[in-house]
N, C-alpha and C positions, 0 to 999 in steps of 0.2 A: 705958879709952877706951870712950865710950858709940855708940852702934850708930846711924847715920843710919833717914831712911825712908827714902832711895831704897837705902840697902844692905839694910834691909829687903824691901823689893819687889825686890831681885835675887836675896836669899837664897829668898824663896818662889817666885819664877816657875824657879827651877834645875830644879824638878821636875813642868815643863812647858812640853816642847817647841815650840817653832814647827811650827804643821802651813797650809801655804799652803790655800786653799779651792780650785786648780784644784793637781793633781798635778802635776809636773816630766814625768813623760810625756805627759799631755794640754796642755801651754802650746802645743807648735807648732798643732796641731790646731784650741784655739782661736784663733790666733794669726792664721792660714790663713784661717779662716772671715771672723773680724769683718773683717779687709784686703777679703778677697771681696764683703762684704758693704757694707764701705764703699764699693767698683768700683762695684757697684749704683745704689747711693741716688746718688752723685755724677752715675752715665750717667742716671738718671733724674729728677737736679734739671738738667742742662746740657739735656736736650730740652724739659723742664718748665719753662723759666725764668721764674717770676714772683715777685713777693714773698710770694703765697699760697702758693707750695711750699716755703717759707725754711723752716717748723719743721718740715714734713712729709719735706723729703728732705734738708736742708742739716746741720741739726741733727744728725739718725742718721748723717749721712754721716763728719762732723769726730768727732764718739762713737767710732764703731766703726773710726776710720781711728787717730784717740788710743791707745785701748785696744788695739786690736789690733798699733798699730806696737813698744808696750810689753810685749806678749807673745812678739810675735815677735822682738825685739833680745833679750829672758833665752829664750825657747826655743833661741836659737842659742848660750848661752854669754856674750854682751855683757853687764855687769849693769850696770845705772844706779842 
């Protein structure tokens, strides 16, 4: 029986781990922060309301509210 590539590429990655780029103790933290950070930009595009503040506060705001809800649902255990 001859050897696939994708059994290939499973036999060589065996001997390299998955290493996340933020640690499992820092998710909440970041997690924490970008939410916070989204609260921000969101309270400062709803007093700034115009379409010149779309990409300045609306953008970062849906970003780090994405991001951060995604942190913080696997900081708590949730895995999606």
């Amino acid at each position: 029986m001859s050897s696939t590539p994708l059994q290939d590429l499973w036999d060589a990655s065996a001997s390299q781990p998955f290493a996340p780029t933020i640690d499992k103790s820092q998710q909440f933290t970041v997690g924490f922060g970008l939410l916070f950070a989204a609260l921000l930009f969101t309270g400062l595009f709803g007093l700034n309301n115009s379409l010149k503040n779309l990409p300045l506060y609306a953008v970062p705001a849906s970003l780090t509210f994405g991001f951060g809800a995604v942190y913080m649902i696997c900081a708590v255990g949730v895995y999606v």
